[in-house]
C-alpha positions as a Markdown table, in Angstrom:
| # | Residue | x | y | z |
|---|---|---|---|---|
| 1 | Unk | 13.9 | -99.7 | 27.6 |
| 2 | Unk | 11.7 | -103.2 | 28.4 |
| 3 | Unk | 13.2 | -104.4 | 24.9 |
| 4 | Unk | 16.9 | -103.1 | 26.2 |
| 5 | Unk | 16.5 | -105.4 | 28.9 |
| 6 | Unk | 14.7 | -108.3 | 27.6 |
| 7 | Unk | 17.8 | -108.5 | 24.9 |
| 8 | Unk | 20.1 | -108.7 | 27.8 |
| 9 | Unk | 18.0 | -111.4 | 29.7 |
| 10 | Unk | 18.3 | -108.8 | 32.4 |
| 11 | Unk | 15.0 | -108.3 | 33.2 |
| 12 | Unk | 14.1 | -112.6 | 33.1 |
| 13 | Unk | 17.1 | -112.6 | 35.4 |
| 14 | Unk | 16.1 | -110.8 | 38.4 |
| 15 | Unk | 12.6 | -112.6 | 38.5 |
| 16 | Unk | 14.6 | -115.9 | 38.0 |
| 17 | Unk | 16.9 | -115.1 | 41.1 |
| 18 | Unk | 14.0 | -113.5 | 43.1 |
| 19 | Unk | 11.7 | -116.6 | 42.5 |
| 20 | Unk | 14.3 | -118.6 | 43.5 |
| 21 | Unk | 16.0 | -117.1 | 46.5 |
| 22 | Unk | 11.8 | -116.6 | 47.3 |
| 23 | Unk | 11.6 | -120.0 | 47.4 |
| 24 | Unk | 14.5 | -121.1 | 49.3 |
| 25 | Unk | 13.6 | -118.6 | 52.0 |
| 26 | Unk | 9.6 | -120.1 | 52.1 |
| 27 | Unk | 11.6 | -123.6 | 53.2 |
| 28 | Unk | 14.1 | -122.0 | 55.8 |
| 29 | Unk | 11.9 | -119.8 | 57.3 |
| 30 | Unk | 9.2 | -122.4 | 57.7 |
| 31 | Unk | 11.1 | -124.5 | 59.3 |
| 32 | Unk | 13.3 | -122.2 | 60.6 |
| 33 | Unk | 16.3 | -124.6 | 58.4 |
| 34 | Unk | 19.8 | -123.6 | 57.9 |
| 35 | Unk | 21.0 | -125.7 | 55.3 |
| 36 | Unk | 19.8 | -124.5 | 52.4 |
| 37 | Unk | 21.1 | -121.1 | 52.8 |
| 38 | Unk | 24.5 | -121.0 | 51.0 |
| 39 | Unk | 23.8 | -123.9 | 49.1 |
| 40 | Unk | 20.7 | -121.5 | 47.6 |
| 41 | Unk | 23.1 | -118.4 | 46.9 |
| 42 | Unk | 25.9 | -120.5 | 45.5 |
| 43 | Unk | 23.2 | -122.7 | 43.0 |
| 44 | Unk | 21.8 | -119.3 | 41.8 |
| 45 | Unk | 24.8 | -118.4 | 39.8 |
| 46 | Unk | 24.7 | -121.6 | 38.2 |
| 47 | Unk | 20.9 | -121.4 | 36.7 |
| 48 | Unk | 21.6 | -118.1 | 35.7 |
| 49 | Unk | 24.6 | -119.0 | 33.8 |
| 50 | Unk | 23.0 | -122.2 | 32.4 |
| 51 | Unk | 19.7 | -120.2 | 31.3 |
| 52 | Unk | 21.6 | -116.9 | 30.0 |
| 53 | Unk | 23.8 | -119.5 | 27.9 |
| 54 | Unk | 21.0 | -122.2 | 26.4 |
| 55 | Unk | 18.7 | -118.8 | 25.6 |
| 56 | Unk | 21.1 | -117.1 | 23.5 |
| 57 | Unk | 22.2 | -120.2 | 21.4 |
| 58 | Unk | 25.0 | -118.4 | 20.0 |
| 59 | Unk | 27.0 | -120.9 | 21.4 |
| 60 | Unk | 30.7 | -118.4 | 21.4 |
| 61 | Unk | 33.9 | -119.8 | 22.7 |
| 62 | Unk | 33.8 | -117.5 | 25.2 |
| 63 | Unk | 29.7 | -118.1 | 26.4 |
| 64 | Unk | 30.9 | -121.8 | 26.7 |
| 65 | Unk | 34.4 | -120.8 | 28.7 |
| 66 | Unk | 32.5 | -118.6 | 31.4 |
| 67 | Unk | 29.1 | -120.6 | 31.7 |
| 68 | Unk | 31.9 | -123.2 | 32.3 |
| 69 | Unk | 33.8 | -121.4 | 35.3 |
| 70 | Unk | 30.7 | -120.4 | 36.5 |
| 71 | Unk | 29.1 | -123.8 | 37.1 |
| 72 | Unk | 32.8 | -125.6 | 38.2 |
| 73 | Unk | 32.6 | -122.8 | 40.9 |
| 74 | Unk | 29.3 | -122.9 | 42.0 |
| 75 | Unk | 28.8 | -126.4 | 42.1 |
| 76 | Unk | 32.2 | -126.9 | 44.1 |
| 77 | Unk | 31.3 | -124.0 | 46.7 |
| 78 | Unk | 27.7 | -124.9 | 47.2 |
| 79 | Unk | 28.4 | -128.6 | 47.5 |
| 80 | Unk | 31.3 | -127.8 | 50.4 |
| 81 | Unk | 29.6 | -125.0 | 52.1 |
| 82 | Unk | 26.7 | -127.8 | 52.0 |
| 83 | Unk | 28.6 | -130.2 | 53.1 |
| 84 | Unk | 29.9 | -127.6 | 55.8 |
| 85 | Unk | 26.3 | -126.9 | 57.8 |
| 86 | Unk | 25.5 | -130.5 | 58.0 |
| 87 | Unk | 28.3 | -131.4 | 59.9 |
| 88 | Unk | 27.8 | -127.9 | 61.8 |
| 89 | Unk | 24.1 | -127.8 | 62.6 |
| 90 | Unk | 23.4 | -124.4 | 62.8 |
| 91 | Unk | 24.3 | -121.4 | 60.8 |
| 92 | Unk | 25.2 | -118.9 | 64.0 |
| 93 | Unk | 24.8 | -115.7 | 61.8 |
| 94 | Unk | 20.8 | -116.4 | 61.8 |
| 95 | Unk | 20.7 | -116.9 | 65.3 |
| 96 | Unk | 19.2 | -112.9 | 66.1 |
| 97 | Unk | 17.3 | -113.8 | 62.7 |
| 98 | Unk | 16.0 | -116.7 | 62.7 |
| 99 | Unk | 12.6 | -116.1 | 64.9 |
| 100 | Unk | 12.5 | -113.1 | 62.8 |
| 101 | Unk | 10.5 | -113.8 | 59.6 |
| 102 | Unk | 11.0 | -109.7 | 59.0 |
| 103 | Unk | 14.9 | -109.9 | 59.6 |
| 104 | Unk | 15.3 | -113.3 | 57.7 |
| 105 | Unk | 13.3 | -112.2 | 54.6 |
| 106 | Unk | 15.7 | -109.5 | 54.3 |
| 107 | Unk | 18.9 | -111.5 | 54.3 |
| 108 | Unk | 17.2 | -113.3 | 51.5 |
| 109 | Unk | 16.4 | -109.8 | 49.7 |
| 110 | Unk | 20.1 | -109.0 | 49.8 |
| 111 | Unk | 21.2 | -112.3 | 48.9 |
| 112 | Unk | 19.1 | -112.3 | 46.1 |
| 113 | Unk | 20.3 | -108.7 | 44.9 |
| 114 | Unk | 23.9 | -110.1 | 45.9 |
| 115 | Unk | 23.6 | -113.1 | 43.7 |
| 116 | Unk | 22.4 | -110.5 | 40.4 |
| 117 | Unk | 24.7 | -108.3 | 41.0 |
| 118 | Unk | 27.6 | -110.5 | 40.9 |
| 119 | Unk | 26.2 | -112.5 | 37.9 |
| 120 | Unk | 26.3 | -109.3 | 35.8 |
| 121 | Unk | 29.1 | -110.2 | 34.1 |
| 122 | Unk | 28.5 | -113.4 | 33.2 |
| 123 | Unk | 24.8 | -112.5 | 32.1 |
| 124 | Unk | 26.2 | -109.9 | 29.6 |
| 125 | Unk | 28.5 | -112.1 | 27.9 |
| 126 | Unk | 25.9 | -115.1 | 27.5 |
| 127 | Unk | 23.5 | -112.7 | 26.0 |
| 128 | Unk | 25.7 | -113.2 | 22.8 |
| 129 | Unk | 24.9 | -109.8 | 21.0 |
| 130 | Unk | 28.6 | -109.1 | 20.4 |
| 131 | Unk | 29.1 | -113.0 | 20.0 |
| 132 | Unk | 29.3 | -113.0 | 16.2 |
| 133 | Unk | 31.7 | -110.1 | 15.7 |
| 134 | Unk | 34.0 | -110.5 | 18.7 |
| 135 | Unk | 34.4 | -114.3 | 18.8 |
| 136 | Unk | 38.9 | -114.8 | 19.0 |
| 137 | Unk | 40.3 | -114.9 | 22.0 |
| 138 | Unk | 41.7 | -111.4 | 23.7 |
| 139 | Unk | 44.4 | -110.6 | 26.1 |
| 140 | Unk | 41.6 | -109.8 | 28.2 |
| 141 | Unk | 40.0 | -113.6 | 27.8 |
| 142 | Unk | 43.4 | -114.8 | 29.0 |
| 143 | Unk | 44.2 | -113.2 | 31.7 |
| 144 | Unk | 40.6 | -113.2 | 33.0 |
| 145 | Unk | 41.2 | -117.0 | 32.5 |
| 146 | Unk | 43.9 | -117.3 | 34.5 |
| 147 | Unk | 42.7 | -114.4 | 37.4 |
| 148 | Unk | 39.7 | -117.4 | 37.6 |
| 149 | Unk | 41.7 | -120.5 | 38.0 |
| 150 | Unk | 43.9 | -118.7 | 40.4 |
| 151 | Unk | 41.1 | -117.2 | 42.5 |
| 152 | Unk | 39.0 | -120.6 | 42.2 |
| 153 | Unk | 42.6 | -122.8 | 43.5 |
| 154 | Unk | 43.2 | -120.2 | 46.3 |
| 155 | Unk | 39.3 | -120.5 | 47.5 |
| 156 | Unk | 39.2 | -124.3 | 47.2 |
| 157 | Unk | 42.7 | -125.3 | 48.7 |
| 158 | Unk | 41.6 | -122.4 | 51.6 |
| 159 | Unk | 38.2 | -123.9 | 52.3 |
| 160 | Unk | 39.5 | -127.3 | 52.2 |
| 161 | Unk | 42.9 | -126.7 | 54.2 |
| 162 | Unk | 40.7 | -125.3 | 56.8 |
| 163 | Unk | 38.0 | -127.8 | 57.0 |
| 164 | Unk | 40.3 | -130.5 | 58.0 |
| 165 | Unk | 41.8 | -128.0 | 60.3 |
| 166 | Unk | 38.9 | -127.8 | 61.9 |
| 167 | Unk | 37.9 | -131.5 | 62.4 |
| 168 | Unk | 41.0 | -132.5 | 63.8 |
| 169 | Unk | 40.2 | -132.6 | 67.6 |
| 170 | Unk | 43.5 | -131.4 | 68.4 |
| 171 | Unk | 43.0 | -127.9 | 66.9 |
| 172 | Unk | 39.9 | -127.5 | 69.2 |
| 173 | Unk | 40.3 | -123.8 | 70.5 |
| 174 | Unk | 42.7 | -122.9 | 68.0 |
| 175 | Unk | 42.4 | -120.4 | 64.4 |
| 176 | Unk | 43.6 | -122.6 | 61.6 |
| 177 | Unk | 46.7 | -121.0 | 60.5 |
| 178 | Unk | 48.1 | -123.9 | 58.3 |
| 179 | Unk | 48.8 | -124.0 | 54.7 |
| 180 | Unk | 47.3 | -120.8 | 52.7 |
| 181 | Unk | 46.6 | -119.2 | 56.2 |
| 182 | Unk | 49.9 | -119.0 | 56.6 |
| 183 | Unk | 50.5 | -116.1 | 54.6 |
| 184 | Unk | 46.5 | -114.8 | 54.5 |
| 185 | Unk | 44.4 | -114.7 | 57.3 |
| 186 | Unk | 41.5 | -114.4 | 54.4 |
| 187 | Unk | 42.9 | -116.8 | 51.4 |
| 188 | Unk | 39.3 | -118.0 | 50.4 |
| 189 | Unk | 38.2 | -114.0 | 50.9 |
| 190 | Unk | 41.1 | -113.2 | 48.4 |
| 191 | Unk | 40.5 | -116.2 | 45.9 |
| 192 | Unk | 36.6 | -115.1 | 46.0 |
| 193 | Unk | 37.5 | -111.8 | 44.4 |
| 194 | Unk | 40.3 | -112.1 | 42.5 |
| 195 | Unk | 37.9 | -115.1 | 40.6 |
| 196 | Unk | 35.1 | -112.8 | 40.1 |
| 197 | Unk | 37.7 | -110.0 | 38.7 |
| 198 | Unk | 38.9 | -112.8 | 36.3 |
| 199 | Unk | 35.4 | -112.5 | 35.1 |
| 200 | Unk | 34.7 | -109.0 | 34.9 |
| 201 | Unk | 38.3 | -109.3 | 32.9 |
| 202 | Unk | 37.2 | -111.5 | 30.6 |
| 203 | Unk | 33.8 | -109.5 | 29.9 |
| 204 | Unk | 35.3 | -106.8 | 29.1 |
| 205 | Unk | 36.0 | -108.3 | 26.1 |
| 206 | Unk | 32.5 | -107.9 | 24.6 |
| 207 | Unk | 30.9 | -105.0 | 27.0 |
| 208 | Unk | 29.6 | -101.5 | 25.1 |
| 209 | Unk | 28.6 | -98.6 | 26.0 |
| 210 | Unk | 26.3 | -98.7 | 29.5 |
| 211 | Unk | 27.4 | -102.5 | 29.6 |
| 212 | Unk | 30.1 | -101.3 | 31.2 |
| 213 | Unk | 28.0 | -101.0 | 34.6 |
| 214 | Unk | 28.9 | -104.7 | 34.7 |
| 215 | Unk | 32.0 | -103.3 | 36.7 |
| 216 | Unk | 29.8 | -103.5 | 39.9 |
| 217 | Unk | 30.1 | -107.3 | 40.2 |
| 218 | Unk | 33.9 | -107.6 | 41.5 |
| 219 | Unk | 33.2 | -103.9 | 43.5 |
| 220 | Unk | 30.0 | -105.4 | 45.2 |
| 221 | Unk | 31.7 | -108.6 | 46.2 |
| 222 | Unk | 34.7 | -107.1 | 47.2 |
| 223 | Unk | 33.0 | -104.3 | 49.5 |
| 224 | Unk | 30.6 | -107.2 | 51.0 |
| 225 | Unk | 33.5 | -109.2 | 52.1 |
| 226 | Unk | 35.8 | -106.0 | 53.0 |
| 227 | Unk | 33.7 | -104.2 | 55.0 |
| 228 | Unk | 30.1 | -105.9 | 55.4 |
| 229 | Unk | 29.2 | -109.7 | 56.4 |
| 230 | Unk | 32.9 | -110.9 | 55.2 |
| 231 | Unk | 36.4 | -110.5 | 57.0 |
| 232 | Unk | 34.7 | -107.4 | 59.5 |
| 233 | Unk | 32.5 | -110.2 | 61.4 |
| 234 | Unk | 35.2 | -112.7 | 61.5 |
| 235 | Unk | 37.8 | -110.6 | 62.5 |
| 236 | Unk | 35.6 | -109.4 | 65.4 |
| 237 | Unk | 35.1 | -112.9 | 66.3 |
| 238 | Unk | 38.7 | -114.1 | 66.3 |
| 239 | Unk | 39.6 | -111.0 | 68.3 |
| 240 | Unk | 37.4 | -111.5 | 71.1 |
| 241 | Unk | 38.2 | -114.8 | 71.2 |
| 242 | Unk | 42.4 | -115.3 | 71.0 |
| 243 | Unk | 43.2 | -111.2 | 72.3 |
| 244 | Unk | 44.6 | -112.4 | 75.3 |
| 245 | Unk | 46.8 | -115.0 | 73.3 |
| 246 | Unk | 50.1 | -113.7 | 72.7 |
| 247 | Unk | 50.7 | -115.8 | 70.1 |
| 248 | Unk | 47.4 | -114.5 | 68.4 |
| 249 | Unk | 48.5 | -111.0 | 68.3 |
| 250 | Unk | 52.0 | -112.5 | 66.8 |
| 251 | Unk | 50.5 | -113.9 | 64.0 |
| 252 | Unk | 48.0 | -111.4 | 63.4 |
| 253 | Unk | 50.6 | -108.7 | 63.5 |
| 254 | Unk | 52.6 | -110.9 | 60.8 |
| 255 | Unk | 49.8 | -112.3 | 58.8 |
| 256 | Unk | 48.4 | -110.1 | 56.4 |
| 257 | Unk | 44.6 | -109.7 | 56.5 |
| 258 | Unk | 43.8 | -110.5 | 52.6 |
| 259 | Unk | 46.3 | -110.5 | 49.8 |
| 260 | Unk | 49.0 | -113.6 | 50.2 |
| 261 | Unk | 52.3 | -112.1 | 51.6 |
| 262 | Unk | 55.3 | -113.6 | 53.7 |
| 263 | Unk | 54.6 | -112.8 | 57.1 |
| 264 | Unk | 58.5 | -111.9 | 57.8 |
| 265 | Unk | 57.5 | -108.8 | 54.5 |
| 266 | Unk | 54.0 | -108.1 | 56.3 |
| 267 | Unk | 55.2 | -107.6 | 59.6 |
| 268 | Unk | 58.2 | -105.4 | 58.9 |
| 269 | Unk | 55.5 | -102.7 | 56.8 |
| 270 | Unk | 54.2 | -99.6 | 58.8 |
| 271 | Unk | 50.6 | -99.3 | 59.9 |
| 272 | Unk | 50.0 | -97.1 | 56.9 |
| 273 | Unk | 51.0 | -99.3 | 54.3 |
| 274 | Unk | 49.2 | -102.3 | 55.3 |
| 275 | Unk | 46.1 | -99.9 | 55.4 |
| 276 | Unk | 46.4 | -98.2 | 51.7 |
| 277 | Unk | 48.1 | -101.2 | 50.1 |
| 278 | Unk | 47.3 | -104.2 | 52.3 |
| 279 | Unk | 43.5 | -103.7 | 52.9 |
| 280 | Unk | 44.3 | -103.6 | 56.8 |
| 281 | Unk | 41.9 | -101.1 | 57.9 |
| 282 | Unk | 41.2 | -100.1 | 61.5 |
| 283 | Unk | 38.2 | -101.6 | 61.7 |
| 284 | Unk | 39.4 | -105.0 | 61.7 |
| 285 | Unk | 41.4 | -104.2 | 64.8 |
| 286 | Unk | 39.6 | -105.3 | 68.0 |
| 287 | Unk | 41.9 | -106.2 | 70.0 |
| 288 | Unk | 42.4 | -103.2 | 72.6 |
| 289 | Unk | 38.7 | -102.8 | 72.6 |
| 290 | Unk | 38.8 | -104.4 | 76.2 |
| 291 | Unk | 41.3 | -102.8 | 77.7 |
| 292 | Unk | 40.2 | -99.2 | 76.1 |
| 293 | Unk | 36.4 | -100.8 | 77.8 |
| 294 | Unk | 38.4 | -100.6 | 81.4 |
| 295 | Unk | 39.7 | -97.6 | 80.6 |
| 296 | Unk | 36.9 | -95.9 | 79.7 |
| 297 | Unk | 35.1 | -96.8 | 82.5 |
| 298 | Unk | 37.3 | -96.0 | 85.6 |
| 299 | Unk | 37.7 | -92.3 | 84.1 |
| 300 | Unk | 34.3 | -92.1 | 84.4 |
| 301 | Unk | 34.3 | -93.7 | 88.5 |
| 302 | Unk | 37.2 | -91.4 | 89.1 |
| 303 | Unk | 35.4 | -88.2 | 87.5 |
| 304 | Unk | 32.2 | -89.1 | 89.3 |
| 305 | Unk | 34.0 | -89.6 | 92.8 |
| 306 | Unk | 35.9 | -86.4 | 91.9 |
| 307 | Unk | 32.6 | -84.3 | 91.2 |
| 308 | Unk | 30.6 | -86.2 | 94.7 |
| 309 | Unk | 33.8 | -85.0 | 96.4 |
C-alpha cells in the first residue's frame, strides 16, 4: 500500500500541503495576520502541480496542459484575492477565530485537506503512469479544456467586475449586480466549479480502477461552496443586510443563485424548480427570518398573558 501511494506522489503530497498550510498558519497565528490566508490556499495548488509534474518527468501533453491550467489559475486567484485583503485590512470570517489559536488551527486543517482534495485530479494525471500509453488527445481532454477556460473567464471577469464595483464610492451600501451578476448572484461560485469539473473531465482520460476516487475533487468544492463557507454565509449576509430593500428582494427573486440564467427565465420558474435544477435551496432564504422572529415571539407574550390570565 506505501509503494501504491508513493507511485502516485500521494503520500509526498499530503506532507507537502500540511507543511505548508503548517507554515502559513505559524505566521498568521503569530501575528494574528490576515493576508496570507487565501494567498496560502490558492499557492498550494500551484506547488503541487509544479512538484507532481517535474517528479514524474514523463513530460505528456496532457501533464504539461493541466500543470498549465493549474498554475494560470492559481497564480491569478491568489494574486487578486491578495490583492483583495490589502486593500481590505481584515479578513471578517476570522474575527470569532482569530484570538483562537484552537479555532484558527483548524481552519488551516481544513484548508489543508481542502487544498488535497481538490488537487486529486491533477496529482493523478502528473503522476504519468498511464502517460506512455494514453498520450492523444480525447473528447474528454477537450471538453475538460474548454469546461476550464470557461470556468477560469466566468471567475476572473466575476471577481474583477466586482472589485471595481466595490471601489467605486458610489456603490457604497449597495450588492454589485453589474455585469456577470446580472444573471448570477454567484458567477465566480459557478466558474470555481465548473473549472475544477473541466479538470476531473480531463482526468478521466487516464484514471483506473480506485483512481477513480479522484471524483471527490469537483464534489468537495462544490458542496463547500453550496452548503458550507461559500454562497450559505453570503447569502445570510446579504439578506440581513438589503431584506428591507424592495428592490433586493426583486432581484433576488429574478436572479438565479448559481448557474447563469436571464432573470426574466429565472423568475417566471416555480419554487421547485429553482430548488432541483437551479441549486436554490431553502437555506439560502433569509429573508422572512425577522418577521417569522416577531412572530414567534408575540405568540409566546400572548400565550403567557393567556395562561397568567
Amino acid at each position: 500500500m506505501v509503494w501504491v501511494l508513493d507511485e502516485r506522489n500521494l503520500a509526498l503530497c499530503a506532507i507537502v500541503t500540511a507543511g505548508m498550510q503548517f507554515s502559513f498558519f505559524l505566521v498568521a497565528c503569530s501575528c494574528k495576520f490576515d493576508k496570507v490566508t487565501d494567498f496560502a490556499g490558492g499557492t498550494n495548488f500551484v506547488v503541487l502541480a509544479l512538484l507532481t509534474f517535474l517528479m514524474a518527468q514523463t513530460w505528456a501533453a496532457r501533464q504539461i496542459m493541466v500543470t498549465t491550467c493549474i498554475i494560470v489559475w492559481g497564480v491569478r486567484l491568489s494574486g487578486y484575492l491578495l490583492y483583495r485583503i490589502i486593500k481590505i485590512g481584515e479578513d471578517k470570517r476570522f474575527d470569532d477565530k482569530r484570538d483562537s489559536c484552537l479555532a484558527f488551527a483548524g481552519f488551516w486543517t481544513f484548508q489543508a485537506f481542502w487544498v488535497f482534495t481538490v488537487s486529486l485530479p491533477v496529482i493523478i494525471v502528473n503522476a504519468g503512469i498511464n502517460a506512455g500509453v494514453r498520450d492523444y488527445w480525447t473528447a474528454q481532454d477537450i471538453v475538460g479544456l474548454v469546461l476550464f477556460i470557461l470556468g477560469l473567464l466566468c471567475e476572473a471577469i466575476s471577481d474583477q467586475s466586482k472589485f471595481m464595483f466595490r471601489n467605486d464610492p458610489a456603490n457604497k451600501g449597495k450588492w454589485c449586480d453589474t455585469g456577470l451578476w446580472k444573471v448570477s448572484r454567484h458567477p465566480n461560485y459557478f466558474g470555481e466549479i465548473l473549472l475544477w469539473a473541466g479538470i476531473f473531465i480531463i482526468s478521466t482520460s487516464v484514471l483506473s480502477y480506485g483512481e477513480w476516487a479522484v471524483v471527490l475533487s469537483p464534489i468537495f468544492i462544490s458542496a463547500i461552496l453550496l452548503f458550507l463557507s461559500g454562497i450559505p454565509l453570503l447569502e445570510k449576509k446579504a439578506d440581513e443586510r438589503f431584506r428591507k430593500n424592495e428592490q433586493y428582494r426583486e432581484y433576488k427573486a429574478r436572479t438565479s443563485v448559481l448557474i447563469p440564467l436571464p432573470p426574466p427565465c429565472y423568475g417566471c420558474l416555480p419554487r421547485a424548480l429553482k430548488c432541483l435544477f437551479c441549486c436554490e435551496f431553502p437555506l439560502y432564504d433569509h429573508l422572512n427570518e425577522e418577521t417569522e422572529k416577531i412572530t414567534v415571539t408575540k405568540d409566546l407574550v400572548a400565550k403567557t398573558e393567556a395562561e397568567t390570565v
